[in-house]
N, C-alpha and C positions, 0 to 999 in steps of 0.2 A: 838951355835956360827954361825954354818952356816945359821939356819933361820933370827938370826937378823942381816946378813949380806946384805941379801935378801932382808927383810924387808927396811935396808937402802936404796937399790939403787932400790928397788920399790919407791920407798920415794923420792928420789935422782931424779930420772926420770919424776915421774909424776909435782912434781915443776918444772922439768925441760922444759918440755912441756906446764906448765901453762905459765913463765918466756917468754917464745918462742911467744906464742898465741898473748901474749900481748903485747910483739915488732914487731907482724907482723901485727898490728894492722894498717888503714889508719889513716895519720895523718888531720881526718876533720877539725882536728880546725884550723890548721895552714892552709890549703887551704882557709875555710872558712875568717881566718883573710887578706890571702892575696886578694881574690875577692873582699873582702869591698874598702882596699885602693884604688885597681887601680881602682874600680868605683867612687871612692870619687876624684882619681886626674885628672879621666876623664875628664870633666868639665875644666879645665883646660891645657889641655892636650896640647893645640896648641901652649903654652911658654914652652914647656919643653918635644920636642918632643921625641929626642931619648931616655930620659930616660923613659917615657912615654912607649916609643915602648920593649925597653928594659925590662922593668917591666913586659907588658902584653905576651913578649916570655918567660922569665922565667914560668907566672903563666901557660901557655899555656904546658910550658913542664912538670910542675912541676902534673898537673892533668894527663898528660899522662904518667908518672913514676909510679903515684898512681894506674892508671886502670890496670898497666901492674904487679900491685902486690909488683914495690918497693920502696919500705912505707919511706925507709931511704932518700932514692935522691929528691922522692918528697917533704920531709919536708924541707929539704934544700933549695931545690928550691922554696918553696914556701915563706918561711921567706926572702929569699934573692927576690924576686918579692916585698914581703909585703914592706921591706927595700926602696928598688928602686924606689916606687910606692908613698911612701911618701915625699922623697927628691926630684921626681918631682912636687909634689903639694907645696913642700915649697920652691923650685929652681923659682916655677912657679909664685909663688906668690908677691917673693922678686923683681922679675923684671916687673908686672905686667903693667904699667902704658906705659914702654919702650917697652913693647915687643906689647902691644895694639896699639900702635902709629906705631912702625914698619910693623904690618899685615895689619893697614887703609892705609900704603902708597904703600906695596905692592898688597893689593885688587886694589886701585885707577892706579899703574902700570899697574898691567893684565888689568882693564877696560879700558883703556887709545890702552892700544894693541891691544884691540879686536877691538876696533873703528876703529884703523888704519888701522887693518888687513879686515877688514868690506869695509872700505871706499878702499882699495886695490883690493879686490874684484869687488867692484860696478865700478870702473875706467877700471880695467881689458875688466868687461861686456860689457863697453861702447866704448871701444876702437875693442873690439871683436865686435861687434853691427855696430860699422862703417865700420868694413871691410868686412863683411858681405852685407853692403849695398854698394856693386861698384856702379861705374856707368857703364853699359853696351853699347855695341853697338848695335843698330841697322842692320839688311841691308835690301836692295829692292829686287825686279825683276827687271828684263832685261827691260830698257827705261821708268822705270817706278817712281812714289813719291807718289805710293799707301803701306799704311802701311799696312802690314797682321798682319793677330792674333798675330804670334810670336813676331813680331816686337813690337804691341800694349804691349802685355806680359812682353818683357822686358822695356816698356816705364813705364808701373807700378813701375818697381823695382827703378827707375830713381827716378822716383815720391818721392817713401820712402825716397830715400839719400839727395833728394834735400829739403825735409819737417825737416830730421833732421840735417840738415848743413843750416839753414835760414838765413844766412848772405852769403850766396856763390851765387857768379854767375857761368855760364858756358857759355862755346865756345860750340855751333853747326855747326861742323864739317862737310860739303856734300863732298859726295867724288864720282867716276865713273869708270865705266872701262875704257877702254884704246879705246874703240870700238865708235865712231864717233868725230866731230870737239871739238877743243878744246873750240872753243865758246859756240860749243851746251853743250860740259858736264858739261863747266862752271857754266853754264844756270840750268842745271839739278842738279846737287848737291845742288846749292841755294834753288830748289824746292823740294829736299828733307827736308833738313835742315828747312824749311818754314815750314814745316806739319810735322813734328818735334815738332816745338816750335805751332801749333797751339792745335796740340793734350795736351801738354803740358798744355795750357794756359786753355783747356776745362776740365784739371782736377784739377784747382786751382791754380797754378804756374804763377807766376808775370810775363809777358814775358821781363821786364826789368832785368831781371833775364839770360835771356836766349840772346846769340849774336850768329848770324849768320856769319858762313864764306865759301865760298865756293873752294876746291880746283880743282875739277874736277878730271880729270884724272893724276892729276900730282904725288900724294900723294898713290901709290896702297902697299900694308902690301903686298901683292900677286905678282911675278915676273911672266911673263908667259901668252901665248894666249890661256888659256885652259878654262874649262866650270868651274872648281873648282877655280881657280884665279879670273876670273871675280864675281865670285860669293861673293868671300871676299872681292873684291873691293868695290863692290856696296853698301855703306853705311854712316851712319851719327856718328859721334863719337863725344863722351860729352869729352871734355878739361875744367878743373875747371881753370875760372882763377884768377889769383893773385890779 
């Protein structure tokens, strides 16, 4: 009695263990069936996105259940993926004509934006690009309407502004220190102003373009009989005018 007790649950046991083996088995097939679907609703994927997305997180947990050894959750997961994966291919399919027409109008929206956004840009550049190109001032030496390099230097940047605004005229601006007659500074601003507009004219610039006025000493940005005042006096200033 005692051995073929034995014998049973030897018996008992090693079935038991078979039984066991073979529900810890991976469930390939059902992985395998769910990789097909969501490959097949892939292709269509873009009328039936959440479910789509849905489908490909199931299959995505459903193999990492399996690596992890549990065989039950991933076949679950995986039929329910297989599930999801086909109801977007046939969600996707029933509205196919509507949901094509709604992605050609929102491609043609975003293209439409980019343009704007583009063309927003290049307006930007070119408003940055103008302000970039001031018009500068000039100034001289003491009793003088010889331009120095500096001078020349910023008559170049002048040059730029006035090449890319071709419809603008400008005021040429003489101006003087405070330091002789007002006839004579009169006299002298105009001949700054003069060589101004000639240097101008020898770098291509319409002189019809360009007007003379002269204030002399009346007009100084500088208050003051210092060397530093006279200094910022002493100059020609571009006025765009209207």
């Amino acid at each position: 009695m005692e051995r073929a007790t034995i014998r049973w649950m030897t018996f008992a046991c090693v079935t038991g263990l078979i039984l066991l083996a073979g529900c810890n088995k991976a469930p390939q097939q059902a992985l395998d069936d769910a990789s097909d679907a969501v490959q097949s609703a892939e292709s269509k994927s873009e009328c039936a996105k959440e479910k789509f997305a849905a489908a490909q997180r199931l299959l995505d947990e459903a193999k990492a259940h399996s690596k992890a050894g549990e065989y039950d959750k991933a076949e679950r997961k995986a039929k329910a993926a297989e599930r999801l994966a086909k109801e977007a291919r046939e969600t996707a399919e029933a509205n196919w004509e509507d949901c094509q027409k709604e992605l050609a109008e929102q491609r043609a929206e975003d293209r439409n934006g980019r343009q704007d956004d583009e063309r927003d840009r290049r307006d930007q550049s070119d408003r940055q690009e103008q302000e970039d190109l001031r018009l500068r001032t000039v100034h001289f030496g003491y009793d003088s309407a010889e331009l120095s390099e500096e001078a020349r230097d910023r008559l170049q940047e002048n040059v730029e502004w006035l090449r890319a605004n071709r419809d603008a005229s400008v005021v040429l601006e003489g101006h003087t220190d405070e330091r002789g007659s007002s006839q004579y500074n009169l006299a002298l601003g105009e001949q700054r102003a003069r060589a101004v507009r000639q240097y101008l004219s020898q770098l291509g610039i319409d002189t019809s373009r360009l007007n003379i006025l002269s204030y002399g000493e009346e007009k100084p940005v500088a208050h003051g009989s210092t060397k530093s005042a006279y200094r910022q006096n002493r100059r020609v200033e571009f006025v765009p005018k209207n």
